[in-house]
C-alpha positions, -999 to 999 in steps of 0.1 A, spaced: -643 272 -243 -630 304 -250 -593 317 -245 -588 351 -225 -593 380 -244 -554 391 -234 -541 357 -251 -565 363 -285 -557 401 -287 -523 403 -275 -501 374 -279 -499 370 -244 -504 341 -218 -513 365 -188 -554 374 -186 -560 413 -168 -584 421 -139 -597 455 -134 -609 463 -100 -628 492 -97 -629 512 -68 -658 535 -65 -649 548 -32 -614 544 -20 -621 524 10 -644 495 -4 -609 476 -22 -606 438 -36 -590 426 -4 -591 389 -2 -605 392 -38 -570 407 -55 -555 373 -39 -581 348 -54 -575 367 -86 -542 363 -85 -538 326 -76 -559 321 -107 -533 335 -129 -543 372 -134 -526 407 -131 -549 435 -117 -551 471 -122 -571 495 -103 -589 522 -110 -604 549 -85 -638 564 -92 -647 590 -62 -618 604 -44 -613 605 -8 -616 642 -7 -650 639 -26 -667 615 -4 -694 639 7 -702 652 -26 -693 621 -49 -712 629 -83 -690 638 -111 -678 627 -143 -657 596 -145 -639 587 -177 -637 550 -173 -613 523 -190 -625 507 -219 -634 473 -208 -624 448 -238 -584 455 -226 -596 430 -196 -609 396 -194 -628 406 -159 -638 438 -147 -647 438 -108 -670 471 -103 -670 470 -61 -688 489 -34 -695 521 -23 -719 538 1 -741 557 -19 -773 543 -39 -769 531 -76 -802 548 -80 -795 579 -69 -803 609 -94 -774 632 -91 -753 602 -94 -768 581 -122 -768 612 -141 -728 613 -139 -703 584 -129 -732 558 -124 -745 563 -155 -713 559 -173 -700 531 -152 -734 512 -165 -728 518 -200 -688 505 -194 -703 475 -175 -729 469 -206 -707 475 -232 -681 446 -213 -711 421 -210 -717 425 -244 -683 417 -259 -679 389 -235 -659 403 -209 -664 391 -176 -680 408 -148 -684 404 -111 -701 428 -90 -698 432 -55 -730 446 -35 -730 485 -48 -714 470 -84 -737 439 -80 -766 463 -74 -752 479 -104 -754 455 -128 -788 449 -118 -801 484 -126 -782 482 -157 -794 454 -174 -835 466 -162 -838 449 -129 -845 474 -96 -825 487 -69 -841 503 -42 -842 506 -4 -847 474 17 -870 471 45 -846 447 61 -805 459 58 -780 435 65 -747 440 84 -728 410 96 -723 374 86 -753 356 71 -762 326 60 -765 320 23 -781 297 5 -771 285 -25 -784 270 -55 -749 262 -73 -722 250 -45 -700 250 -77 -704 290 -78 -714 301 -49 -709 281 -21 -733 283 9 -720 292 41 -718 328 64 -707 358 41 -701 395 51 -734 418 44 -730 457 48 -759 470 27 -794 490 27 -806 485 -6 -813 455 -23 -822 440 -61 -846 428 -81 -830 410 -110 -828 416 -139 -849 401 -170 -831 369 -186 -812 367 -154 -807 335 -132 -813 340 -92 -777 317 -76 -780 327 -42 -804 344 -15 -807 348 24 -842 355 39 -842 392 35 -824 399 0 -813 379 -33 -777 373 -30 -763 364 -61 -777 361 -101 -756 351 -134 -768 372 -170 -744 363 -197 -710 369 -186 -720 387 -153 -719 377 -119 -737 403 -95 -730 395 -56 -749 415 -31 -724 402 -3 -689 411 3 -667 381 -3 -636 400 -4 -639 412 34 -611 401 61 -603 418 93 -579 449 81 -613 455 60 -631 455 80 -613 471 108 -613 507 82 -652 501 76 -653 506 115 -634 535 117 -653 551 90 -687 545 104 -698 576 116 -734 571 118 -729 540 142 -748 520 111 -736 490 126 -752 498 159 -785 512 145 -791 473 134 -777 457 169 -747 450 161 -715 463 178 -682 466 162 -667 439 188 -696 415 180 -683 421 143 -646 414 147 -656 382 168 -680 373 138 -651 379 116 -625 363 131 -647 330 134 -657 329 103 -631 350 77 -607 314 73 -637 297 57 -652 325 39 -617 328 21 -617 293 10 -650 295 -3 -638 327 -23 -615 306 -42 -645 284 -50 -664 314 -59 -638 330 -82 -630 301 -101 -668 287 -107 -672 326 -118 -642 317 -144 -650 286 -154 -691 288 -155 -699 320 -163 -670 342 -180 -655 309 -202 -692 291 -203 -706 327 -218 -725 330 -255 
């Protein structure tokens, strides 16, 4: 089993997480804290400005992945697969995610940077005839990775995955979850609690939620039932993502 990249390169006993924030309001949340109980610093690192929310392609110089032992690319609104977008940032954050995968650096996406990884390593991302926002069930076929239960869905477009990939998770309307080599692509958002949610609300203004029947009080109820469990499976989910796929890598 391998030691962290940070202990082999550095001398050092303390591995590095890099959560990337492609817009500023999709953050690690409950993430940052399962991180962190396994050990880890974090840095950041912001990709679209607030002030360029509207018009959100540009070029990105990214960090070089191999100073981390995980990189966490996280959501956004936009479309991996959009053209104007692909052709900048995207584009660039897809050769930072291959270029970590292939020196064994680990790498969990979450919904936009799971969708990322997918159109990365040749699998599709494209609009979904059925979007999800809420908490759905999830169906597992590793409890040791991703444990079945209600997660937090906001998306529109879903995967297929990628060749030489593994299928972990799905729900009825979207695969949830594949391994390939050291990545881990979610389409759900594990990280979400309230406060998180609470700015997703605010921000909403194309009433998304409500477009698919669900109001922003049916969400908070959801939330507040459900968020205590959902956090202790995220410390399942973190640490099988260790363990399993970053340490258990080629």
């Amino acid at each position: 089993m391998r030691r962290w990249r940070r202990y082999r390169n550095n001398g050092g006993v303390t591995p590095k997480v890099l959560f990337l924030h492609n817009e500023h309001m999709a953050t690690e949340a409950m993430l940052g804290d399962a991180f962190t109980d396994c050990g880890f610093d974090i840095d950041t690192f912001g990709v679209v400005a607030p002030e360029r929310v509207d018009t959100p392609a540009g070029e990105v110089n990214f960090p070089d992945p191999t100073d981390y032992d995980v990189i966490v690319p996280l959501g956004a609104r936009w479309s991996v697969y959009d053209d104007a977008l692909r052709n900048t940032w995207v584009g660039a954050e897809m050769a930072m995610v291959r270029r970590a995968v292939e020196a064994g650096v680990g790498v969990l996406g979450v919904c936009f940077g799971g969708q990322l990884i997918a159109q990365t390593f040749g699998g599709s991302v494209s609009r979904s005839p059925v979007p999800e926002i809420g908490w759905y069930q999830v169906d597992t076929d590793d409890e040791r990775l991703i444990p079945s239960g209600r997660w937090f869905q906001w998306h529109f477009d879903r995967w297929t995955i990628p060749p030489g990939a593994t299928e972990i998770a799905r729900t009825a309307n979207a695969s949830q979850a594949f391994v390939l080599g050291s990545a881990l692509a979610l389409q759900f958002h594990p990280e979400l609690d309230a406060d998180l949610l609470e700015t997703w609300l605010a921000d909403d203004r194309d009433r998304e939620a409500a477009g698919l029947g669900r109001s922003h009080d049916e969400l908070r109820l959801q939330t507040k039932e459900f968020v205590d469990s959902a956090a202790e499976r995220l410390r399942v989910l973190v640490r099988g993502f260790l363990t399993g796929v970053v340490r258990a890598a080629p």
